[in-house]
C-alpha positions as CSV (number, residue, x, y, z in Angstrom):
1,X,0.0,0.0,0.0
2,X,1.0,3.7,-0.7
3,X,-0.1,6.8,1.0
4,X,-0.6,9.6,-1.6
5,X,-1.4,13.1,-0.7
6,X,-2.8,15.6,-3.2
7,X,-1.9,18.7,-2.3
8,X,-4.8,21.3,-4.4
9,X,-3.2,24.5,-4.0
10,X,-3.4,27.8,-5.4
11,X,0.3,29.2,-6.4
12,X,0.5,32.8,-7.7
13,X,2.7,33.2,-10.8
14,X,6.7,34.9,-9.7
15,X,5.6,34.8,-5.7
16,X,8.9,31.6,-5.3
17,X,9.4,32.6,-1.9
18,X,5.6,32.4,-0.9
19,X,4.9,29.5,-3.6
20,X,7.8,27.2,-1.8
21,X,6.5,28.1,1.5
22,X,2.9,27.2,1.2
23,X,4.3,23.4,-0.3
24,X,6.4,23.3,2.9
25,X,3.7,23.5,5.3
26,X,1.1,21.4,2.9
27,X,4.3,18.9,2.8
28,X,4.2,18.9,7.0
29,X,0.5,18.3,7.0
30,X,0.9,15.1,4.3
31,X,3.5,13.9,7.0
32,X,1.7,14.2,9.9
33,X,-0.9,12.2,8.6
34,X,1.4,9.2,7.2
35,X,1.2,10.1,3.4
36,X,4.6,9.0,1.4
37,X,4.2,11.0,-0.7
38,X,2.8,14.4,-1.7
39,X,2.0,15.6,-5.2
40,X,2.0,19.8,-6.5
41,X,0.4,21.1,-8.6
42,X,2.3,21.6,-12.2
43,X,5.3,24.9,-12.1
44,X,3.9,24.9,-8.7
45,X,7.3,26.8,-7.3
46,X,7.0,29.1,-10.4
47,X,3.0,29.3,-10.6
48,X,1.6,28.9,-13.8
49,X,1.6,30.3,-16.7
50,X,4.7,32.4,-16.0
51,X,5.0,32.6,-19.8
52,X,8.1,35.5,-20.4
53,X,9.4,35.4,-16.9
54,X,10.8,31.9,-18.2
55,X,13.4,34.3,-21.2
56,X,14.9,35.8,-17.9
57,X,18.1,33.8,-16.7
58,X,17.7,35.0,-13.5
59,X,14.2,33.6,-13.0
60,X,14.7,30.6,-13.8
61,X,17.8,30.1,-11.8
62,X,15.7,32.0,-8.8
63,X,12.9,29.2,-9.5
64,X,15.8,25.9,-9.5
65,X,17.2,27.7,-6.2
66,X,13.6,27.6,-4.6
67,X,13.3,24.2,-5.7
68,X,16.6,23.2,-3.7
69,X,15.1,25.1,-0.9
70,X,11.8,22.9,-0.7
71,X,13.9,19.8,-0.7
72,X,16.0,21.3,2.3
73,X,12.8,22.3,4.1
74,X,11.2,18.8,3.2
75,X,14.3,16.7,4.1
76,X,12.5,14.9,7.4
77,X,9.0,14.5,6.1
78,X,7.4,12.4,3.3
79,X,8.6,12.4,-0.1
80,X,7.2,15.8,-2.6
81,X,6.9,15.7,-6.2
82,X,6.4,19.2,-7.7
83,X,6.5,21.4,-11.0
84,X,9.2,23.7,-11.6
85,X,11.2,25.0,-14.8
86,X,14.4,23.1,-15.1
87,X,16.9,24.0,-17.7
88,X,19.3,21.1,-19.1
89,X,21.6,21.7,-22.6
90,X,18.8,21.3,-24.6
91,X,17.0,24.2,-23.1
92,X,14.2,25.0,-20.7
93,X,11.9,22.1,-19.1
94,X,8.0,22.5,-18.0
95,X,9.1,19.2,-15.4
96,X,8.5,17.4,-12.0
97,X,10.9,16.9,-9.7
98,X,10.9,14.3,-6.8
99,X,12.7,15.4,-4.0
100,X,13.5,13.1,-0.9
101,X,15.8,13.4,2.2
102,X,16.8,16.9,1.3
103,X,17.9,16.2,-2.1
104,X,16.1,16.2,-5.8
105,X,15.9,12.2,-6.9
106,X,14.4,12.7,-9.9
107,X,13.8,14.8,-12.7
108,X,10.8,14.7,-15.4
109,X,10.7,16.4,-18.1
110,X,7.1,16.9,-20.2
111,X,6.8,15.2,-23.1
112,X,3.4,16.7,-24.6
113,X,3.7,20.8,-24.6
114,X,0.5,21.9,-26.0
115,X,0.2,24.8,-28.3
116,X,-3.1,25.6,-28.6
117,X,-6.0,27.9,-27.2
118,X,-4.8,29.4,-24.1
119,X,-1.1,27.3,-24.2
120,X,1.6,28.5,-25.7
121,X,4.2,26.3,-24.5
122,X,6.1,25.5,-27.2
123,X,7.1,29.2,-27.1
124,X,9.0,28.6,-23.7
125,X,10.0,24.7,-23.1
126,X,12.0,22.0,-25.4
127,X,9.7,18.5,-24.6
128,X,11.1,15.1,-22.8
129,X,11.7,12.2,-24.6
130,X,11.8,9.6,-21.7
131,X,9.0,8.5,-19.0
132,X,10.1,8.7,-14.9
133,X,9.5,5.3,-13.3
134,X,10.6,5.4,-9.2
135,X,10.2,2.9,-6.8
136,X,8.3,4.4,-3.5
137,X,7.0,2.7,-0.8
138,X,7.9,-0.8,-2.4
139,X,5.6,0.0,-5.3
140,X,6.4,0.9,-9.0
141,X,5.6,4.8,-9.8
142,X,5.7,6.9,-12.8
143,X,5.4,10.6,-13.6
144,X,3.7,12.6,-15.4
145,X,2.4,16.1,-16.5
146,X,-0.8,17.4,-17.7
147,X,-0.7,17.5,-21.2
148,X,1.1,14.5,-21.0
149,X,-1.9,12.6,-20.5
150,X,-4.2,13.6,-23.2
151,X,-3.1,11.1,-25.7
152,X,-1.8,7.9,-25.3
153,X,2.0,7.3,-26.3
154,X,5.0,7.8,-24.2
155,X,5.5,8.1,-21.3
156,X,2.5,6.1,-20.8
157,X,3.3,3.0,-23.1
158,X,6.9,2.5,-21.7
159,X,4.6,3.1,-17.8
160,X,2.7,0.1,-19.4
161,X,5.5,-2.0,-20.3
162,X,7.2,-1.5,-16.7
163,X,3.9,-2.3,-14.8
164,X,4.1,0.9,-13.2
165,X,1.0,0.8,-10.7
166,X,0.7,4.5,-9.9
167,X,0.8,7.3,-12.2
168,X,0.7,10.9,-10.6
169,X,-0.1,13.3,-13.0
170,X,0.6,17.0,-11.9
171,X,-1.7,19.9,-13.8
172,X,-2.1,23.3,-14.6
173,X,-5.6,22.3,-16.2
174,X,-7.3,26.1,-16.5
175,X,-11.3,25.8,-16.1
176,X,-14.2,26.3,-18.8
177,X,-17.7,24.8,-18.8
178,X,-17.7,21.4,-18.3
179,X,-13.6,20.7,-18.3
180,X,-14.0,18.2,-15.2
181,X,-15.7,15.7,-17.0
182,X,-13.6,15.9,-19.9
183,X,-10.2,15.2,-17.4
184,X,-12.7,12.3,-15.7
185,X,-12.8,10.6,-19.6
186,X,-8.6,11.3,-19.8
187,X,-8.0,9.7,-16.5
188,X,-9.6,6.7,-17.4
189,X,-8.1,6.3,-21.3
190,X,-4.9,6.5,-19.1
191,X,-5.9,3.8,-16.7
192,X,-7.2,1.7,-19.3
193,X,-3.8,2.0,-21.4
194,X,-1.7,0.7,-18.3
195,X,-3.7,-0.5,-15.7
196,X,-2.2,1.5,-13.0
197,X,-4.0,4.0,-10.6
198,X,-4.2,7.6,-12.1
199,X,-3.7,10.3,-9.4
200,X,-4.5,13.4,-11.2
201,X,-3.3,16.5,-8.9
202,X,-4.8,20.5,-10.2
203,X,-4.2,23.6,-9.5
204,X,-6.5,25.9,-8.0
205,X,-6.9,29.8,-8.3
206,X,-7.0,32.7,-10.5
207,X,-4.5,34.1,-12.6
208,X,-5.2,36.9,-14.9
209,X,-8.1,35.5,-17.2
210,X,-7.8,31.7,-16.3
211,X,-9.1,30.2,-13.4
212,X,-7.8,26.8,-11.9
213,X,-10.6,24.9,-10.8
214,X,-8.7,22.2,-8.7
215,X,-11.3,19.1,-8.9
216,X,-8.3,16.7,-8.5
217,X,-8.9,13.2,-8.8
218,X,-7.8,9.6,-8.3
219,X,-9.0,7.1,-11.0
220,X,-8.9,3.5,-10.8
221,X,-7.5,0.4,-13.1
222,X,-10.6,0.0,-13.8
223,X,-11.6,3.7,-14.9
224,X,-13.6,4.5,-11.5
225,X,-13.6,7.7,-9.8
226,X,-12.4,6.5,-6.1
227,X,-11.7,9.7,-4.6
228,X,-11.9,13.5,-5.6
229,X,-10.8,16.7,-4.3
230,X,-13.0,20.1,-4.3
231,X,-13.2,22.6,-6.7
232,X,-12.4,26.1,-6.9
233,X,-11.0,25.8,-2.9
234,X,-7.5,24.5,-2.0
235,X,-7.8,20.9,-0.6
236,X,-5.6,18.2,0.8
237,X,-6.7,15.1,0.0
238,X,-4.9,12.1,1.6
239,X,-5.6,8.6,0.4
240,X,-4.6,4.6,0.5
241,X,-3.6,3.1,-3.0
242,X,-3.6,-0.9,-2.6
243,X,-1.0,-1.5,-4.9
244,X,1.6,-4.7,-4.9
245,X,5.0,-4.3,-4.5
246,X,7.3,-3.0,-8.0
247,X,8.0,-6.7,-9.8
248,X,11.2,-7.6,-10.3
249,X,13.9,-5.5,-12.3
250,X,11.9,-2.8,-12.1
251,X,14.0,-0.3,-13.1
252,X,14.4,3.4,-11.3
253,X,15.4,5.3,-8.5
254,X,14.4,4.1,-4.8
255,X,13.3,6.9,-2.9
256,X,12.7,5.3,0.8
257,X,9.8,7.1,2.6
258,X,10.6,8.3,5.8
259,X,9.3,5.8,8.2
260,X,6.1,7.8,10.3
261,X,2.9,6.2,12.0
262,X,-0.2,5.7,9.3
263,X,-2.9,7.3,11.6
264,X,-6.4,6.0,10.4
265,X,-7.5,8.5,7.7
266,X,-10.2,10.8,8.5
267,X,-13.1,10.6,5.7
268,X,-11.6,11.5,2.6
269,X,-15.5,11.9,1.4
270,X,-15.8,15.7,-0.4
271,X,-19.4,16.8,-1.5
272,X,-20.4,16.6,-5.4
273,X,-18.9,18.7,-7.7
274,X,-21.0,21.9,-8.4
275,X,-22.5,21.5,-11.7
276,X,-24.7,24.1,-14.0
277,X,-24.9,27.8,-13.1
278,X,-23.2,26.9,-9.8
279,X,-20.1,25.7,-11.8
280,X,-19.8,28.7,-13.1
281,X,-20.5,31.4,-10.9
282,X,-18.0,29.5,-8.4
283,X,-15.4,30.3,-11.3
284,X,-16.1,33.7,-11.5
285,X,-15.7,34.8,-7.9
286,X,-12.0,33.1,-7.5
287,X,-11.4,34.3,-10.7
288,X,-12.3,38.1,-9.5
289,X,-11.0,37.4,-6.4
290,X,-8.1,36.3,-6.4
291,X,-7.3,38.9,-9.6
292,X,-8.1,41.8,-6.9
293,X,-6.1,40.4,-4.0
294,X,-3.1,39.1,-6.1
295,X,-2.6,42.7,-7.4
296,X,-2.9,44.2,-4.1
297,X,-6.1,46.1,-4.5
298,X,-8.5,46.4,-0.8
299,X,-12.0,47.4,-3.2
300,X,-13.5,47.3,-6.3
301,X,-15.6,50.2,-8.0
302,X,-18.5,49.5,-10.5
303,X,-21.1,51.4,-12.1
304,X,-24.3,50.3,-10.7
305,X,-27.2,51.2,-13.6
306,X,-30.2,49.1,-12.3
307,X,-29.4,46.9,-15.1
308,X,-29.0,42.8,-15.1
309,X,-25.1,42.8,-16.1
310,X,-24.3,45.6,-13.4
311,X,-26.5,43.8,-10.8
312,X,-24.9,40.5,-11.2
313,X,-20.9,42.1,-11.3
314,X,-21.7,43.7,-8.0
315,X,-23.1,40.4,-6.5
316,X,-20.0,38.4,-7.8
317,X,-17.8,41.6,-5.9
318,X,-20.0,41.3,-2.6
319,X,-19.5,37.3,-3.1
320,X,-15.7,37.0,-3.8
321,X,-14.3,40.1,-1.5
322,X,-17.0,40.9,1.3
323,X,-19.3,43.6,0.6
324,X,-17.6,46.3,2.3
325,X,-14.8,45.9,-0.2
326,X,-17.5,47.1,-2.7
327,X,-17.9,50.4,-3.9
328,X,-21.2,51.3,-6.3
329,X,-21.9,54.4,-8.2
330,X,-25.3,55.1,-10.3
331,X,-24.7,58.1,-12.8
332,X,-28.5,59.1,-14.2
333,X,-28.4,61.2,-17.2
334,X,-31.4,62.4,-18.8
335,X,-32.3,59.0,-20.3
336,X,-31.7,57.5,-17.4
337,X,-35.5,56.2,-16.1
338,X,-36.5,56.5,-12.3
339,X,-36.9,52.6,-12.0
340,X,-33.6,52.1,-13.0
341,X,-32.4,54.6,-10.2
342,X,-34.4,52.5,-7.4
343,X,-33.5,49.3,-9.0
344,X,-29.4,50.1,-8.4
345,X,-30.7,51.6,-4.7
346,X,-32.5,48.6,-3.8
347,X,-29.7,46.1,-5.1
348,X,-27.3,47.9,-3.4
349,X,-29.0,48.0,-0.2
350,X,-29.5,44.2,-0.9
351,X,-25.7,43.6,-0.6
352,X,-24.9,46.0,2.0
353,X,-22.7,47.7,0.0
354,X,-21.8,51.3,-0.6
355,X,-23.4,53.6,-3.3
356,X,-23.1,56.9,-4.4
357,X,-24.8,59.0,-6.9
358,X,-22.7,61.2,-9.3
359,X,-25.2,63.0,-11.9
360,X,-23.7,63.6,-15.4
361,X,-26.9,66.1,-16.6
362,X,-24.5,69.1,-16.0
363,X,-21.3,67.5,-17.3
364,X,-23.3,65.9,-20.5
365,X,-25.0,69.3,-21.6
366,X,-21.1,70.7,-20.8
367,X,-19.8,68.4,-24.0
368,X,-23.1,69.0,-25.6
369,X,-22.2,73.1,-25.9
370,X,-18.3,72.7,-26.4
371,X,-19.0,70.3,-29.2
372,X,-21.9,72.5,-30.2
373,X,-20.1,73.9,-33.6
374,X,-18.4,70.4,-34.5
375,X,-21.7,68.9,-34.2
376,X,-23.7,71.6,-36.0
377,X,-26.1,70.4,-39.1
378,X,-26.0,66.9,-38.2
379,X,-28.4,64.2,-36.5
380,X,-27.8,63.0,-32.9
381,X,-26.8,59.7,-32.9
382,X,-24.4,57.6,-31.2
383,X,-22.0,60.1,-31.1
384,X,-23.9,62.0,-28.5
385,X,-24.8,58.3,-26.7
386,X,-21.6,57.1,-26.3
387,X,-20.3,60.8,-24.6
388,X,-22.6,59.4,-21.7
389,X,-21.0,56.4,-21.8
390,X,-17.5,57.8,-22.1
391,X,-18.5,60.5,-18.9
392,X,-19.4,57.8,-16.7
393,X,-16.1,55.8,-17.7
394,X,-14.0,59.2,-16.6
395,X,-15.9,59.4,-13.4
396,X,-15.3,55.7,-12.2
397,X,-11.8,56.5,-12.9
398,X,-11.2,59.3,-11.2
399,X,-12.6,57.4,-7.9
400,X,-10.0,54.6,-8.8
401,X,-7.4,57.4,-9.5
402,X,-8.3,58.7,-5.6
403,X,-9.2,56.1,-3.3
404,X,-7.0,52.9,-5.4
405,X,-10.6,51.1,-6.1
406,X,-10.1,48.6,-9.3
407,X,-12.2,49.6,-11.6
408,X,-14.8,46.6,-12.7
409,X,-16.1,46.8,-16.2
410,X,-19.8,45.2,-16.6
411,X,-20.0,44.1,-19.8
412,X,-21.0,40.4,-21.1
413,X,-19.5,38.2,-24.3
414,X,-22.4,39.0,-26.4
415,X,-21.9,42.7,-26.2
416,X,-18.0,42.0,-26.6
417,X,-19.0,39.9,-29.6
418,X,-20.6,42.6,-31.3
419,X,-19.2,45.5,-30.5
420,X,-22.6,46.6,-28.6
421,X,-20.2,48.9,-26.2
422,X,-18.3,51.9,-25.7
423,X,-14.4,52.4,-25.7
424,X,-13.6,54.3,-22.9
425,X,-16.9,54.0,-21.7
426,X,-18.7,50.9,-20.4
427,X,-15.2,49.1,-21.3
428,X,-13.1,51.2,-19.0
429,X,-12.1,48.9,-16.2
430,X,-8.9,47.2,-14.9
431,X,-10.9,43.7,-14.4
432,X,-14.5,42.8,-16.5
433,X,-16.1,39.8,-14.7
434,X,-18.8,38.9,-16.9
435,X,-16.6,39.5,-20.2
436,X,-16.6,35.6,-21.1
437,X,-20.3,35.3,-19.9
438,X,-23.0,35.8,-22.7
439,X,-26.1,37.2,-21.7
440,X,-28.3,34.5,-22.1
441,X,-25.9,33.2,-19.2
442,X,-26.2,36.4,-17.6
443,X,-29.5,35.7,-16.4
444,X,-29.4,31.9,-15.6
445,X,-26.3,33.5,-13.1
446,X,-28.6,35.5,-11.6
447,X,-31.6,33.4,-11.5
448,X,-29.6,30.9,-9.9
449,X,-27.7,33.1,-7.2
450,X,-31.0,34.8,-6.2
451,X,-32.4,30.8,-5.2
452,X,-29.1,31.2,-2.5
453,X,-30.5,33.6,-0.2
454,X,-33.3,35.5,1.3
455,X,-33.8,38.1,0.1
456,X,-32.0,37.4,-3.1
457,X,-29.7,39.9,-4.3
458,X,-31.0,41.1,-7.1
459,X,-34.5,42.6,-7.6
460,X,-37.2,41.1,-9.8
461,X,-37.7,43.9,-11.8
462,X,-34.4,43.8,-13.1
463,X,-34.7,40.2,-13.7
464,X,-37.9,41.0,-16.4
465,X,-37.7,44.5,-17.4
466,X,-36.2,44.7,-21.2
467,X,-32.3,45.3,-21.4
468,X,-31.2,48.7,-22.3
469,X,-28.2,51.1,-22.3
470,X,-30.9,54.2,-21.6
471,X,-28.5,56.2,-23.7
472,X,-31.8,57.6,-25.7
473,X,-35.5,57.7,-25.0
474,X,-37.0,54.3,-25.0
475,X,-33.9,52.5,-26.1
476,X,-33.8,48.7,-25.5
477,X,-30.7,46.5,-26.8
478,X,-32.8,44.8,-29.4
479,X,-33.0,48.2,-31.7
480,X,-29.5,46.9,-32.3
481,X,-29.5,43.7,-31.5
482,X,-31.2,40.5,-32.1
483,X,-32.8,39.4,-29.0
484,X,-30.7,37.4,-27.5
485,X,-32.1,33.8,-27.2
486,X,-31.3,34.5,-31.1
487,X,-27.9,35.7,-30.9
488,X,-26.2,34.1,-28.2
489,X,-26.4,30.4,-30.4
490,X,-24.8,32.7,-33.3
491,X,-22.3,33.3,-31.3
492,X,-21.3,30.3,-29.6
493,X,-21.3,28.9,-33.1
494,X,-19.5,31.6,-34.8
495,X,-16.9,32.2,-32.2
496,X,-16.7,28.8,-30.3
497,X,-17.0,26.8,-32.4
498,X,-15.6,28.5,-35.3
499,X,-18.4,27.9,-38.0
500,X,-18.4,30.0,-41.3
501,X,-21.6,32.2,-41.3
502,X,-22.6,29.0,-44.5
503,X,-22.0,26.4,-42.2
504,X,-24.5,28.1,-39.4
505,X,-27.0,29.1,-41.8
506,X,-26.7,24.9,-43.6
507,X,-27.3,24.4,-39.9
508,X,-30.4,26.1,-39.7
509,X,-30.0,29.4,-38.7
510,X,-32.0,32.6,-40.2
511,X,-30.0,33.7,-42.5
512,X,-30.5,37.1,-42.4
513,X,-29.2,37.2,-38.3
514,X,-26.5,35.4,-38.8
515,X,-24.3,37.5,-41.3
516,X,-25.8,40.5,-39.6
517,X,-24.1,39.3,-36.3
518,X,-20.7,37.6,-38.1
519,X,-19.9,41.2,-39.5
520,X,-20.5,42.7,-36.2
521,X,-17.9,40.7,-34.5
522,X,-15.7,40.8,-37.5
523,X,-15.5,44.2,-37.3
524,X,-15.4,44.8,-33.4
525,X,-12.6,43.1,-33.0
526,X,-10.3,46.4,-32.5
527,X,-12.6,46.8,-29.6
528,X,-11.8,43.9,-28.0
529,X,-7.9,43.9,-28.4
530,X,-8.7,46.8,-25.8
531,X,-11.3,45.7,-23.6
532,X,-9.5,44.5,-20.0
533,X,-9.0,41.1,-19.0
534,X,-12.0,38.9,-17.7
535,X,-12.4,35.0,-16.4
536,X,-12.5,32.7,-19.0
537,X,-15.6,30.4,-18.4
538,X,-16.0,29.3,-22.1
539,X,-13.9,27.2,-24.5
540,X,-12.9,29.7,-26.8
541,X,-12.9,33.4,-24.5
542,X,-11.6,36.2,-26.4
543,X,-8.1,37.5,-26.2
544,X,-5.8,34.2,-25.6
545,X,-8.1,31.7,-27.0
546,X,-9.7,33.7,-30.5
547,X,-6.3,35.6,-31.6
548,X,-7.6,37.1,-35.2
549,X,-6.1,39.9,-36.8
550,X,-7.7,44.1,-36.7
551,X,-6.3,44.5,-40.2
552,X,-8.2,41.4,-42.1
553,X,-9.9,41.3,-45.7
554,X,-11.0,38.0,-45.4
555,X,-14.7,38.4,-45.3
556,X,-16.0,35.3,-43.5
557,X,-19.2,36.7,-43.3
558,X,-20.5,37.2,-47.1
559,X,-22.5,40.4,-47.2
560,X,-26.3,40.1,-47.7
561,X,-27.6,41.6,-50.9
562,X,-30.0,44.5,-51.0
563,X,-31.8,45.6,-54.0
564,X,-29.2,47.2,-55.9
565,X,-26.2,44.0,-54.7
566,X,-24.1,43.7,-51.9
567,X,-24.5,46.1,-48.8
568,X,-21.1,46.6,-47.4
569,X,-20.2,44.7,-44.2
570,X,-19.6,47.9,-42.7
571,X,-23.0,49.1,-42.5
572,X,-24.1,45.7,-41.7
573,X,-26.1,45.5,-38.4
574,X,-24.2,48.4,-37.2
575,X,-25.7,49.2,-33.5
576,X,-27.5,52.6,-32.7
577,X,-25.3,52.5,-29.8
578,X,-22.3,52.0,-28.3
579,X,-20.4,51.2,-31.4
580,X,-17.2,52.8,-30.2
């Protein structure tokens, strides 16, 4: 029998000192409670990604340093297998190191380095060519990491042909919908290709857009889920493999356990793992909070309109900081309606947290008369919309500018999609929560957070009355927009899923919505390249996973034909509002 401990914990990316630390007193914990061994998460002493800090020498000699340090601080308790950046003459290593009685026993270098979506790897590391069989505890082990696992092939055939027993696999395994059952169905490929246990260890935590969702695992010969860790909180889970002892000739190092009691494990028994609208939201508060407290920020600021998108950021705030770490402003214009106004009061008085009104009237008619011979002998239009928009985004950062609040932009996926915002408006921000969320999602969110407590946070009225920016009388989104239980599966296909604006309409699609909405996002995509960061809850999230260039001829989206031929794309579906 081996012990294993999976130690879920949430690393930030450059913080060695505090990384190597946290694995030293997870690495006591493991001891005390008999474990042999305890597994990190993948560039656990580095954090991951640190994508550039790997091009500086002195990093990665800082991050091999801290590596030495852990085995020093280790030396008397169980054995620890974590990720770092190791650096041999064919260049840099994503690895695992085993390090036992002080010293570093064995080195693993990753085979697999994706390059793909959010991974750039290939970009920093060379790849492995050889699998990491140990012997531990009298039984055969082998190592592995993350991508490693994905597809079969080394190191898990030459695993196969050792009769290796136990495979940890260490991961940086960033979160979108329904990831966890998707490592669940790689876990047990793996099993099935070598018949040993898989113990799949994850981080957990935010950095910049991604989120770690943890959910580590440990999956049987036989492809069953024996035991798993929680999700989105760090977790030490401690278990009993029943494994024989390494057969004979096994070959690799033998890193002796130090010899402690085996106390009778607790229950090892964690609740389900959230699922639906749960699943997500859980994502976005880590991802929002641990973005504000990694960068040293104390509050957040948001514009609070009385609208569904600003109602749900400020719940996710309230939810992932404490709601006296919230700071709400409501800015009425002219436009803005009296509803709205006591919809951002009562929601605000819901969370407990702070708001204050700031009325643009005098400050819009201001622009209004210095732009008064610019403007003279046209229409308004959005032009005289959006300064509303751009005077709010001012205000919210002149409060950041004086008290240090991050600024929160509110906006969702489907108005990121389609350019249906404001640059330097609306998209002002340091951090937008919701920016990977489409609308549609928007309100299952809400609907589902408002079934956790009474009163729930967010009024009804918000909940039913027809989105709109209120930049104009009687504006709602769908002047511009198509209403969104029609847009949203445009855009999931059209952006996810990458399907030519043919292939969606072949798939059933109206026609006339879909090349509307696929020259809209071809032509906002300036917009985003300068929108601010936000969690990534989706497979394909704009900015590392959908990388398309401003400057692009390539019309994906053939232009519709009106009665005298083809309307330019650049007219097509442009929004009353908010276009820029």
């Amino acid at each position: 029998m081996v012990r294993i401990a999976l130690g879920q914990i949430n690393p930030t990316v450059g913080d060695l000192g505090r990384n190597t630390t946290r694995m030293v007193e997870w690495a006591a914990r493991a001891t005390e409670a008999g474990a042999d061994l305890i597994c990190f998460p993948e560039l656990a002493i580095t954090g991951y990604p640190p994508e550039d800090l790997v091009l500086r020498p002195r990093f990665v000699a800082d991050n091999l340093a801290a590596l030495e340090e852990l085995a020093r601080r280790t030396a008397s308790g169980c054995a620890v297998l974590a990720g770092f950046v190791d650096r041999s003459e064919a260049g840099l290593h994503n690895a695992a190191g085993l390090l036992a009685g002080g010293k570093v026993v064995a080195r693993y270098h990753k085979v697999k380095l994706p390059n793909y979506g959010v991974f750039d790897e290939q970009r920093y590391f060379v790849p492995g060519d050889s699998a990491c069989p140990v012997r531990l505890a009298s039984s055969a082990l082998g190592i592995s990491v993350c991508e490693d696992a994905w597809a079969p092939g080394r190191p898990w055939d030459e695993y196969a042909r050792d009769r290796v027993k136990v495979i940890p696999n260490i991961n940086a395994s960033p979160y979108h919908r329904h990831k966890i059952a998707e490592r669940l169905e790689v876990c047990r490929a793996r099993a099935a290709d070598t018949g040993a246990w898989i113990v799949y260890v994850n981080s957990v935590g935010g950095q910049d857009e991604l989120v770690f969702d943890g959910g580590s695992m440990v999956v049987s010969p036989d492809g069953e889920l024996a035991w798993h860790a929680a999700m989105f909180e760090e977790d030490l889970l401690v278990v009993d493999i029943d494994v024989p002892e390494a057969a004979a000739g096994f070959d690799g190092p033998d890193v002796a356990p130090t010899v402690v009691p085996k106390p009778a494990l607790l229950s090892i028994q964690r609740p389900p793992w959230p699922e639906g609208p749960e699943e997500v939201y859980r994502a976005l508060v880590l991802g929002l909070g641990d973005y504000v407290r990694k960068n040293g920020f104390e509050e957040v600021v948001l514009g609070l309109s009385g609208g569904i998108d600003s109602a749900l950021t400020a719940t996710l705030a309230a939810d992932a900081l404490g709601a006296a770490a919230v700071r709400t402003v409501t800015m009425p214009s002219p436009y803005t309606s009296a509803e709205s106004l006591a919809d951002a009061a009562e929601a605000a008085r819901r969370l407990n947290v702070r708001l204050e009104e700031v009325r643009i009237d005098d400050v819009f008619k201001a622009y209004l008369s210095a732009m008064e011979d610019v403007f003279r002998g046209t229409d308004e239009n959005v032009a005289e919309e959006n300064l509303q928009a751009r005077i709010r985004g001012n205000i919210l950062m002149a409060i950041s500018n004086k008290f240090g609040s991050l600024v929160l932009a509110t906006g969702n996926k489907s108005e990121m999609a389609t350019g249906y915002s404001t640059l330097y408006g609306d998209m002002a921000g340091g951090f937008a929560p919701i920016k990977d969320v489409p609308k549609t999602l928007v309100f299952e969110l809400a609907r589902w957070r408002n079934a956790q407590s009474d009163p729930p946070p967010i009024p009804e009225r918000i909940m039913t009355k027809p989105p709109s920016a209120e930049l104009r009388v009687g504006q709602k989104d769908t002047d511009s927009l198509p209403p969104y239980e029609l847009l949203d599966p445009v855009l999931e296909g059209y952006v996810e899923r990458d399907r030519s604006a043919e292939e969606l309409i072949e798939e059933g699609f109206d026609p006339d919505v879909v090349r509307r909405v696929a020259a809209m996002v071809d032509r906002a995509e300036y917009k985003r390249r300068q929108a601010p960061p936000g969690v990534k809850i989706t497979p394909k999230a704009f900015g590392r996973d959908r990388r398309l260039p401003i400057t692009n001829a390539y019309q994906r989206a053939k232009p519709p034909l009106g009665p005298q031929g083809p309307i330019s794309t650049r007219a097509v579906g442009r929004p009353a509002a908010g276009t820029d």
